[in-house]
C-alpha positions as CSV (number, residue, x, y, z in Angstrom):
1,X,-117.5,47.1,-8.9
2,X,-115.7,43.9,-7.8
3,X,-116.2,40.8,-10.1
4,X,-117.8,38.0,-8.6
5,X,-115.3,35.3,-9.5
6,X,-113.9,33.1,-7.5
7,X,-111.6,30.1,-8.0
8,X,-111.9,26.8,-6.9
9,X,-109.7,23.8,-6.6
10,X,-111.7,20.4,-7.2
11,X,-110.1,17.4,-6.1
12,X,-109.2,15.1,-9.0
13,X,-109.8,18.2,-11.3
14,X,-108.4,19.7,-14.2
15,X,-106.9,22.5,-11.6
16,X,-108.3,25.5,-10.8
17,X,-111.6,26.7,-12.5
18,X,-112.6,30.5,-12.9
19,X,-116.4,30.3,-11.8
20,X,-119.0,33.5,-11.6
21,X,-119.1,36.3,-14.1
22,X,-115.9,36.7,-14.7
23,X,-115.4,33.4,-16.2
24,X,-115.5,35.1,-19.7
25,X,-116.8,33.7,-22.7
26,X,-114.8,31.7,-25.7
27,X,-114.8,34.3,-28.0
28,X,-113.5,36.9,-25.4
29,X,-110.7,34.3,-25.1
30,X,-110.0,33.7,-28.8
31,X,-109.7,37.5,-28.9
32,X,-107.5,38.0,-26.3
33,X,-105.3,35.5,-27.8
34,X,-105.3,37.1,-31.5
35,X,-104.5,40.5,-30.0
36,X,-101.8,39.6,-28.1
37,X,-100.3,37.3,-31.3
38,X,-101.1,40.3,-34.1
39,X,-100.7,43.1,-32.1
40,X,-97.4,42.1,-30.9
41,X,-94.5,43.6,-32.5
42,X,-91.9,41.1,-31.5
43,X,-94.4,38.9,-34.2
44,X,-93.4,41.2,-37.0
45,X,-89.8,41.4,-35.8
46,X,-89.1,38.0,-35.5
47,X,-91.4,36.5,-38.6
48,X,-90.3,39.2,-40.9
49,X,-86.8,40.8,-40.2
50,X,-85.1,38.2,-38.2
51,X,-86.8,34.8,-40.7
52,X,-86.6,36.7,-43.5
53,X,-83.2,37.8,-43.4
54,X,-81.7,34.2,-42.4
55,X,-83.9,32.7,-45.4
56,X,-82.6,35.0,-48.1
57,X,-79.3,34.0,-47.5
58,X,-80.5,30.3,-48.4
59,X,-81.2,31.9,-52.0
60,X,-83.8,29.4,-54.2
61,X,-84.4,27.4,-51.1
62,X,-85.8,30.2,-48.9
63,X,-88.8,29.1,-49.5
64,X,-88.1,25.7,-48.1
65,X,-86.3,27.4,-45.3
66,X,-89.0,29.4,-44.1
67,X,-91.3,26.0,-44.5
68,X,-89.1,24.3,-42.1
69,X,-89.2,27.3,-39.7
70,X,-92.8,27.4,-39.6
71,X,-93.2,23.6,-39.0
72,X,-90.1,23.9,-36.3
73,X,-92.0,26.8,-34.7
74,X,-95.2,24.9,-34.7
75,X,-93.9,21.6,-33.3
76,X,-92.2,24.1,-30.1
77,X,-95.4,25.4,-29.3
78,X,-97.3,22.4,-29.8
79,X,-94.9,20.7,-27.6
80,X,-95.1,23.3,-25.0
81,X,-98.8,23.0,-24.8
82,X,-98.2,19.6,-24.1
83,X,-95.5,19.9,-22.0
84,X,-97.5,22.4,-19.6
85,X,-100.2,20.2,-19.5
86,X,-98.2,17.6,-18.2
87,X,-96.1,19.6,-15.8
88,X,-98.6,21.2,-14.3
89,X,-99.3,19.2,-11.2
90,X,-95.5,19.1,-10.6
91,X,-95.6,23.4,-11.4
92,X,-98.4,24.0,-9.0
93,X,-95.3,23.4,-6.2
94,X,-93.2,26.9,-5.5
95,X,-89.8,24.3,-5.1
96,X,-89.9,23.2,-8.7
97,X,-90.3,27.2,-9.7
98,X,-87.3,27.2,-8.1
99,X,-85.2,24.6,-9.4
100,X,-86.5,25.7,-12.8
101,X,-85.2,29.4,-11.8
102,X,-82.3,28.0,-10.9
103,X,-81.9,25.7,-13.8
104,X,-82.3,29.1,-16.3
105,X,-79.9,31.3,-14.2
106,X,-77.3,28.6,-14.3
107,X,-77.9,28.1,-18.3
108,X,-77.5,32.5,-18.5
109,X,-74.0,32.0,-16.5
110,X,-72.7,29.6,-18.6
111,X,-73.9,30.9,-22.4
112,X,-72.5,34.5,-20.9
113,X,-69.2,32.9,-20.2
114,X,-69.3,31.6,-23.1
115,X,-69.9,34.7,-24.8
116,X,-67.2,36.4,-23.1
117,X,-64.4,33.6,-23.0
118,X,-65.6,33.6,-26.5
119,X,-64.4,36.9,-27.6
Protein backbone atom coordinates (compact mmCIF):
# COMPACT_ATOMS: atom_id res chain seq x y z
CA UNK A 1 0.00 0.00 0.00
CA UNK A 2 0.84 3.64 -0.26
CA UNK A 3 3.03 5.13 2.62
CA UNK A 4 1.52 7.71 4.52
CA UNK A 5 4.25 10.35 4.29
CA UNK A 6 3.82 13.48 3.47
CA UNK A 7 6.16 16.51 3.42
CA UNK A 8 5.85 19.71 4.78
CA UNK A 9 7.56 23.00 4.44
CA UNK A 10 7.55 25.05 7.95
CA UNK A 11 8.26 28.54 7.69
CA UNK A 12 11.52 29.50 9.40
CA UNK A 13 12.32 25.73 9.24
CA UNK A 14 15.18 23.59 8.66
CA UNK A 15 13.35 22.82 5.05
CA UNK A 16 11.35 20.18 4.31
CA UNK A 17 10.53 17.40 7.00
CA UNK A 18 9.49 13.74 6.06
CA UNK A 19 6.48 13.26 8.62
CA UNK A 20 4.09 9.83 8.93
CA UNK A 21 5.51 6.29 8.71
CA UNK A 22 7.69 6.70 6.30
CA UNK A 23 9.88 9.03 8.09
CA UNK A 24 12.27 5.95 8.81
CA UNK A 25 14.20 5.43 11.84
CA UNK A 26 18.16 6.43 12.52
CA UNK A 27 19.43 3.24 12.22
CA UNK A 28 17.59 2.57 8.86
CA UNK A 29 19.45 5.75 7.80
CA UNK A 30 22.90 4.82 9.10
CA UNK A 31 22.34 1.64 7.10
CA UNK A 32 21.43 3.00 4.08
CA UNK A 33 24.43 5.13 4.28
CA UNK A 34 27.02 2.16 4.97
CA UNK A 35 25.55 0.20 2.14
CA UNK A 36 25.78 2.60 -0.31
CA UNK A 37 29.64 3.56 1.02
CA UNK A 38 30.79 -0.35 1.34
CA UNK A 39 28.87 -1.79 -1.19
CA UNK A 40 30.06 0.62 -3.73
CA UNK A 41 32.60 -0.48 -6.02
CA UNK A 42 33.78 2.82 -7.17
CA UNK A 43 34.97 2.75 -3.06
CA UNK A 44 37.33 -0.11 -3.73
CA UNK A 45 38.40 1.35 -7.16
CA UNK A 46 39.24 4.56 -6.13
CA UNK A 47 40.70 3.80 -2.39
CA UNK A 48 42.62 0.76 -3.56
CA UNK A 49 43.68 0.80 -7.29
CA UNK A 50 43.59 4.36 -8.17
CA UNK A 51 45.34 5.66 -4.14
CA UNK A 52 47.28 2.95 -4.09
CA UNK A 53 48.90 3.00 -7.29
CA UNK A 54 49.70 6.93 -7.04
CA UNK A 55 51.18 6.24 -3.35
CA UNK A 56 53.61 3.47 -4.37
CA UNK A 57 55.21 5.59 -6.67
CA UNK A 58 56.02 7.97 -3.51
CA UNK A 59 58.10 4.82 -2.31
CA UNK A 60 58.93 5.22 1.84
CA UNK A 61 56.58 8.07 1.99
CA UNK A 62 53.43 6.24 0.80
CA UNK A 63 52.38 5.97 3.88
CA UNK A 64 52.45 9.75 4.40
CA UNK A 65 50.82 10.06 1.00
CA UNK A 66 47.96 8.08 1.63
CA UNK A 67 47.64 10.06 5.17
CA UNK A 68 47.37 13.20 3.33
CA UNK A 69 44.79 11.68 0.94
CA UNK A 70 42.59 10.55 3.61
CA UNK A 71 42.67 13.96 5.52
CA UNK A 72 42.28 15.79 1.83
CA UNK A 73 39.30 13.50 1.26
CA UNK A 74 37.84 14.17 4.59
CA UNK A 75 38.24 17.94 4.65
CA UNK A 76 36.10 17.74 0.84
CA UNK A 77 33.35 16.06 2.30
CA UNK A 78 33.28 17.78 5.35
CA UNK A 79 33.28 20.89 3.41
CA UNK A 80 30.57 19.77 1.22
CA UNK A 81 28.32 19.02 4.09
CA UNK A 82 28.79 22.35 5.06
CA UNK A 83 28.66 23.88 2.01
CA UNK A 84 25.09 22.21 1.21
CA UNK A 85 23.92 23.29 4.37
CA UNK A 86 24.56 26.66 3.60
CA UNK A 87 23.45 26.68 0.01
CA UNK A 88 20.44 25.21 0.47
CA UNK A 89 18.02 28.00 0.68
CA UNK A 90 19.79 29.51 -2.47
CA UNK A 91 19.45 25.48 -4.10
CA UNK A 92 15.81 25.21 -3.34
CA UNK A 93 15.47 27.87 -6.56
CA UNK A 94 15.36 25.87 -10.09
CA UNK A 95 17.53 29.28 -11.64
CA UNK A 96 20.58 28.55 -9.53
CA UNK A 97 20.28 24.67 -10.76
CA UNK A 98 20.76 26.25 -13.74
CA UNK A 99 23.51 28.51 -13.55
CA UNK A 100 25.28 25.68 -11.57
CA UNK A 101 24.47 23.43 -14.85
CA UNK A 102 25.68 25.85 -16.73
CA UNK A 103 28.63 26.63 -14.73
CA UNK A 104 29.76 22.53 -15.05
CA UNK A 105 28.95 22.38 -18.84
CA UNK A 106 31.08 25.39 -19.41
CA UNK A 107 34.03 23.85 -17.02
CA UNK A 108 33.47 20.17 -19.48
CA UNK A 109 34.00 22.48 -22.66
CA UNK A 110 36.93 23.98 -21.60
CA UNK A 111 38.97 20.94 -19.80
CA UNK A 112 37.81 18.93 -23.22
CA UNK A 113 39.45 21.59 -25.23
CA UNK A 114 41.99 21.39 -23.32
CA UNK A 115 42.39 17.77 -23.68
CA UNK A 116 42.14 17.93 -27.28
CA UNK A 117 44.30 21.17 -28.08
CA UNK A 118 46.39 19.31 -25.70
CA UNK A 119 47.26 16.36 -27.81
Amino acid sequence: GALAARRVLRPGGDGLRTEGEAAGSVRRAVLTCLAMTWLNPHVYLDTVFLLGSVAADHGELRWTFGLGAVLASLCWFTALGFGARMLGRFLAKPAAWRVLDGLVAATMIVLGAVLVIGS
